[in-house]
N, C-alpha and C positions, 0 to 999 in steps of 0.2 A: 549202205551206210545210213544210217539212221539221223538225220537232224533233229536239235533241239529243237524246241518250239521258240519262234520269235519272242524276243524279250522287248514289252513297251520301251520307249525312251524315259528316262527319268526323272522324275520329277526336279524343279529347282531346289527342293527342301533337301533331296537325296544328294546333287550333285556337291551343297553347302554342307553336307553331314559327310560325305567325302571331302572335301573338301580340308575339313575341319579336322579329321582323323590320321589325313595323311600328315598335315602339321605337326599332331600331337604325339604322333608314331614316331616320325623325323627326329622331334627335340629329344629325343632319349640318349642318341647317340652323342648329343653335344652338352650334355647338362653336367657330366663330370670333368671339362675341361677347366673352367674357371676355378673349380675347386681343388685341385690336385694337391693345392701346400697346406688342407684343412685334415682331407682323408689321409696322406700320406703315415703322417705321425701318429694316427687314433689305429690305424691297421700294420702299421709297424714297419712301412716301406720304405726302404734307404732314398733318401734325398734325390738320388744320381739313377734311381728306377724308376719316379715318379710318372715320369712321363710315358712309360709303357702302358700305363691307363690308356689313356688317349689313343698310342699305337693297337692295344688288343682290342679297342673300341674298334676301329678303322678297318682291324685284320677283319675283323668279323663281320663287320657290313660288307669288305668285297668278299667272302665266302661264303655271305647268306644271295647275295646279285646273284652270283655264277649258282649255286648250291638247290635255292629256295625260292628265287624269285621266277627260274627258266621253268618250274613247273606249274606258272599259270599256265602253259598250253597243254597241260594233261590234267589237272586235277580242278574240282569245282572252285572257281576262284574264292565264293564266299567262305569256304569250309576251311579254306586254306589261309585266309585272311582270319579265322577266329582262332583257328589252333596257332596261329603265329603271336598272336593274342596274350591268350594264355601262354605259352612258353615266354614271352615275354614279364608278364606280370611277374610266375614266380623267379626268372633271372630279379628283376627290379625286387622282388620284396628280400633275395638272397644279397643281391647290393649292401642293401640298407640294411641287415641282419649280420654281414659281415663282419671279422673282427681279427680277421690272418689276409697276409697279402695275397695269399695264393689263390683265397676264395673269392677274394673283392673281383682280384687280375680273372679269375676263369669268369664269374660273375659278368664282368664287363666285355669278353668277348659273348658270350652268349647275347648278352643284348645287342652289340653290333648284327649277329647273324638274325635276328625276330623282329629290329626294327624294319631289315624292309623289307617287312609287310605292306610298307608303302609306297613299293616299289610294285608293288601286286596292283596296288590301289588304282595306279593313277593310269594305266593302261586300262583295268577294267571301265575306268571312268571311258573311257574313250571307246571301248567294243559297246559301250551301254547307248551312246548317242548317235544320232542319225549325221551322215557324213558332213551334211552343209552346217553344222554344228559344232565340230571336233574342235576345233582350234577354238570356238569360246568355252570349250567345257575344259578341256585342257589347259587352258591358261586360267579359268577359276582354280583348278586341282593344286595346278602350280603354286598358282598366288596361297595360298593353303600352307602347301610343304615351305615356300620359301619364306612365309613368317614366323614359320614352327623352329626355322633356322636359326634365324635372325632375334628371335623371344627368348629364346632356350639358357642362352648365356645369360641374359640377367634377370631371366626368371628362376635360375639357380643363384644366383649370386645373391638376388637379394634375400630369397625365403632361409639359405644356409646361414645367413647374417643373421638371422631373427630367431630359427628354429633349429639351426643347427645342417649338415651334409646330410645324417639319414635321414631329415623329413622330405628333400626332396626325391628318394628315392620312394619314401613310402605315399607321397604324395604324389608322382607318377603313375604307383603301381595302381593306387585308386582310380586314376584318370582313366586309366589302359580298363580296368573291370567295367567302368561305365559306358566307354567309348564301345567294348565289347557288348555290353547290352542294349545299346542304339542301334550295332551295326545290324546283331542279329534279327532284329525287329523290322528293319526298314533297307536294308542295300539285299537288293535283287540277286538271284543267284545268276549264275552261267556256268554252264558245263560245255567247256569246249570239245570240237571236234578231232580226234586225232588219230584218227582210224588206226589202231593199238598199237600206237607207242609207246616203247618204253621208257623209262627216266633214264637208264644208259645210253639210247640213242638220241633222245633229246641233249646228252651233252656233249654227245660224242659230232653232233650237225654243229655248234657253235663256232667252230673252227672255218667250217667250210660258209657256214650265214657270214661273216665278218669278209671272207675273200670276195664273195662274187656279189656280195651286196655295197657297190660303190658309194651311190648316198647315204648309207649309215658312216663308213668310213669318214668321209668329208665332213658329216653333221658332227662327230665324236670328236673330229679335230679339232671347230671351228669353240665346240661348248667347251675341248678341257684345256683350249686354252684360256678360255672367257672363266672359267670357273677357278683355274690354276693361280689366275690375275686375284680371284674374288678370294683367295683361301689366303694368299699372300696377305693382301691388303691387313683383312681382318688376322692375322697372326701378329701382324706386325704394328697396326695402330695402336691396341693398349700399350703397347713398351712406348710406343712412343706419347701415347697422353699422359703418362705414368712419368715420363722424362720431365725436363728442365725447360721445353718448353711451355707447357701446359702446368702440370702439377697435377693430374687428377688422380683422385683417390677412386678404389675400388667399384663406389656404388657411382660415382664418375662416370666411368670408364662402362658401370652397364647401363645406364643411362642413354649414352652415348651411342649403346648399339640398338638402343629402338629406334635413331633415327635411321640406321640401316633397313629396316624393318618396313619405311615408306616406299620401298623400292618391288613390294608385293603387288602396289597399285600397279605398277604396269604388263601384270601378267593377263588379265581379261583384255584390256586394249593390243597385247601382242598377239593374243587368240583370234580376235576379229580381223587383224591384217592376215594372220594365215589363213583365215578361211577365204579373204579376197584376192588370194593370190599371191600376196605380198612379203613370202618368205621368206628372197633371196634379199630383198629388199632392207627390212627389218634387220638381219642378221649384218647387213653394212652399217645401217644405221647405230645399231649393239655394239658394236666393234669400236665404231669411232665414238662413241659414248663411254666406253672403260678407258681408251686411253688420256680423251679429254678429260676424266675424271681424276686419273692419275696423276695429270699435268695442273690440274688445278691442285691437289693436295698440295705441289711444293709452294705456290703462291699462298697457302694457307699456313705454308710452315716459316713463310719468307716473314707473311704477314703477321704472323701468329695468331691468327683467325680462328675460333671453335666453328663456328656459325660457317665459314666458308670449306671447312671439313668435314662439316657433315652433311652440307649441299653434294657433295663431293661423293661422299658415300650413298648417298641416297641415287644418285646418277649413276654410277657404278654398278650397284645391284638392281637398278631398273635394268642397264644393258646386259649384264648377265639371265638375269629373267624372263626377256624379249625373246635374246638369241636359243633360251632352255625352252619356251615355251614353242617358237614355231620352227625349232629341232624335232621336235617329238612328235609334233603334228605332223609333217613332215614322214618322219620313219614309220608310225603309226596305221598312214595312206598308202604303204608298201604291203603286206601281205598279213590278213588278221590270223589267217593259221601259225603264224611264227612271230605273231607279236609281243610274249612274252620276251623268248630267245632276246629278238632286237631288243628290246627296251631292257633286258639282263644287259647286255654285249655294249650296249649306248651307255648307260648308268656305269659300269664296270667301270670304261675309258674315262670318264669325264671324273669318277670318284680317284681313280690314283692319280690322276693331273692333280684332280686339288689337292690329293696328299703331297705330291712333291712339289707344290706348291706353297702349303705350310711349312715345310720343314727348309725348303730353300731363305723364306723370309727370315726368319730366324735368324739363318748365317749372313743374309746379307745386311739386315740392319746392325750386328752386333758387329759385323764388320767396317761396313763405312756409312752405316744411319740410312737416313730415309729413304735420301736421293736415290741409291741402289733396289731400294724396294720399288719405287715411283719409276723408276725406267724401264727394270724388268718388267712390273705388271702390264705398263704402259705398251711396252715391248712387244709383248703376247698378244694384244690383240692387233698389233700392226701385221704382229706375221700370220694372222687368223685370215686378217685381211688379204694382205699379199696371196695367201692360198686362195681365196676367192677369187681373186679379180683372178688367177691362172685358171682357174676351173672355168671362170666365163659365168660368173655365178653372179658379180656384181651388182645389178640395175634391171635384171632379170624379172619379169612377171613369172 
C-alpha cells in the first residue's frame, strides 16, 4: 500500500479560510427559509406548498451527508470540495434564474445535496492538524459553520428587502466562485488511503460503522438532542417576536438573530477543553446551559424582556456549540480511515433531530404558545443529560 506523503499542519490563515467557507457553504441551505412568502408568488407556488422549499432544502442536505460527504475516504478531498463547488454555484445561479415552481423546488434540492461540502470541510480541517491540536482547530471550523447558521437568515432578509429574493441567490453564487478561487489556491490536498474501495462498499460499511461504533452512538444522541432544542427555539421565536408580546417587524426579528450568532465565541474555548480532556465534562456543562436557557426565555416572556431573550439565545447556541464542537473531536480521535463515514453517519443523526425539531415547534407553539416550546427544548437536554449520567459519562476526564 502506498502512503501519501505527509501533509504539513496548516497554517492559521488556512485554518480561518476554512473556517470561513465552511460558514459560507452552510448559509446556502438556510437563506431561502425567511423568504418563502416573497418567492412563492413570483414562481407561482400555492400558498399550502410553500414550505416544501425548506423541506427539499433539508431532503437534500441529508442525501448529500449520506451520498457526498461518505466519500471523503475515497476521493481527494480538495477536488471533491471544488467540484461540490461548482455544482453548487450553477444550482444558486438556477435559484435565482428560476421562474416555475418546479425549477426553483429541484433547484433548492440540489443545493441542499453541494452545500455539504462543508461537511467535507470540517473533517478535513481535523486530518490536516497534528492531534494535540484537533479540538482548537475544530472548534475554529465550527465557530465558522455556526455563524454562517446563525447570519444566513438575516443576511437574506435584509439584502431581499433592498434588492429583491433573486439577488440573494445571485449574490451567493458570486460568493461560492470566490470562495472557490481562495480554496483552490491555498487549502492543501489529501488523498486518502483506502486500499480500493469502492463507493458501493463505502456505503454499504455505514450500517455496520453506526452498530459497533458505541461512542458515535452516544455523541449523536447527546448533539440531536442539543441541536433538536436549538432548531425548535429558533422556529419558534420569530412567531413569537412577531406576536403581541414584542411587536417586531421583520428586519426585527433578523436583527434579533445576530445576537444568536454570539454563541460562535464559544466554539475555540470548547476545542481547548477537548484537547485537555474535558469532553465528558463540557458536554454536562452544554446540557445544563440549553435548558437553563430555555427556562430563562419564559421569565423574559413573563417579563417581556428583549434584552433577557436574547441573553438567552446567545447561551443556548454557546451550549449547542460546546457539546457540536467536543462531539466531533471526540468521534474524529476514533479511526482517520473511516472518518468521513463517521462524520457522514454523526451529521446524518444530529440533522433529522433538528429537522423534527423544527417542525415539532411549529405545532407546539400554534398549539399552546411558548411555554410548550421552553419545556420541550428544555426537556431534551435533560434527557441528553440523564443518558449521560447512565453512560457514566458525567464528570469524567
Amino acid at each position: 500500500m502506498n502512503m501519501p506523503p505527509p501533509v504539513p499542519p496548516p497554517s492559521g490563515l488556512v485554518i480561518r479560510l476554512i473556517a470561513c467557507a465552511a460558514g459560507m457553504v452552510v448559509a446556502n441551505i438556510y437563506y431561502a427559509q425567511p423568504l418563502i412568502a416573497l418567492i412563492g408568488p413570483d414562481i407561482g407556488l400555492p400558498a399550502a406548498w410553500q414550505g416544501s422549499v425548506v423541506m427539499l432544502t433539508q431532503l437534500g442536505y441529508g442525501f448529500g451527508m449520506i451520498g457526498l460527504v461518505s466519500l471523503a475516504d475515497i476521493v481527494e478531498n480538495r477536488r471533491l470540495v471544488l467540484v461540490s463547488l461548482a455544482c453548487l454555484c450553477v444550482a444558486l445561479l438556477g435559484s435565482a434564474l428560476a421562474s416555475s415552481a418546479v425549477v426553483f423546488l429541484a433547484m433548492a434540492f440540489v443545493v441542499g445535496v453541494f452545500a455539504t461540502a462543508t461537511q467535507v470541510l470540517v473533517p478535513l480541517a481535523s486530518h490536516l492538524s497534528a492531534e494535540r491540536d484537533r479540538g482548537r482547530v475544530v472548534g475554529t471550523v465550527m465557530g465558522g459553520l455556526i455563524g454562517g447558521i446563525m447570519l444566513a437568515r438575516p443576511f437574506s432578509s435584509i439584502l431581499a428587502a433592498h434588492a429583491g429574493w433573486h439577488a440573494v441567490f445571485v449574490v451567493s453564487c458570486g460568493m461560492m466562485l470566490v470562495l472557490m478561487v481562495a480554496l483552490a489556491r491555498k487549502l492543501p490536498r489529501r488523498q486518502p488511503v483506502h486500499d480500493g474501495l469502492t463507493y458501493a462498499h463505502i456505503l454499504g460499511s455505514l450500517g455496520g460503522l453506526l452498530a459497533h461504533t458505541p461512542l458515535l452512538r452516544r455523541r449523536a444522541f447527546y448533539q440531536g438532542a442539543a441541536f433538536a432544542a436549538f432548531n425548535m427555539f429558533w422556529t419558534a421565536v420569530p412567531l413569537l417576536l412577531a406576536g403581541p408580546s414584542f411587536r417586531l417587524g421583520q428586519t426585527g426579528i433578523a436583527l434579533f438573530a445576530l445576537a444568536g450568532a454570539g454563541g460562535a465565541l464559544a466554539a475555540p474555548v470548547a476545542g481547548r477543553l477537548a484537547d485537555r480532556g474535558l469532553t465528558d465534562r463540557a458536554t454536562t456543562g452544554a446540557m445544563l446551559m440549553i435548558a437553563g436557557a430555555f427556562a430563562a426565555t419564559g421569565l423574559a416572556l413573563a417579563w417581556q424582556s428583549l434584552l433577557l431573550l436574547a441573553l438567552a439565545a446567545i447561551v443556548l447556541d454557546a451550549g449547542v456549540q460546546t457539546n457540536q464542537v467536543v462531539s466531533m473531536r471526540a468521534i474524529y480521535m476514533l479511526r482517520p480511515e473511516v472518518r468521513g463515514r463517521l462524520n457522514a453517519l454523526f451529521m446524518t443523526i444530529v440533522f433529522l433531530s433538528g429537522a423534527a425539531g423544527s417542525v415539532s415547534a411549529a405545532a407546539l407553539f400554534h398549539g399552546a404558545g411558548w411555554a410548550d416550546v421552553a419545556v420541550a427544548g428544555g426537556g431534551l437536554a435533560m434527557v441528553a443529560l440523564a443518558r449521560q449520567i447512565i453512560a457514566g459519562e458525567t464528570f469524567r476526564r
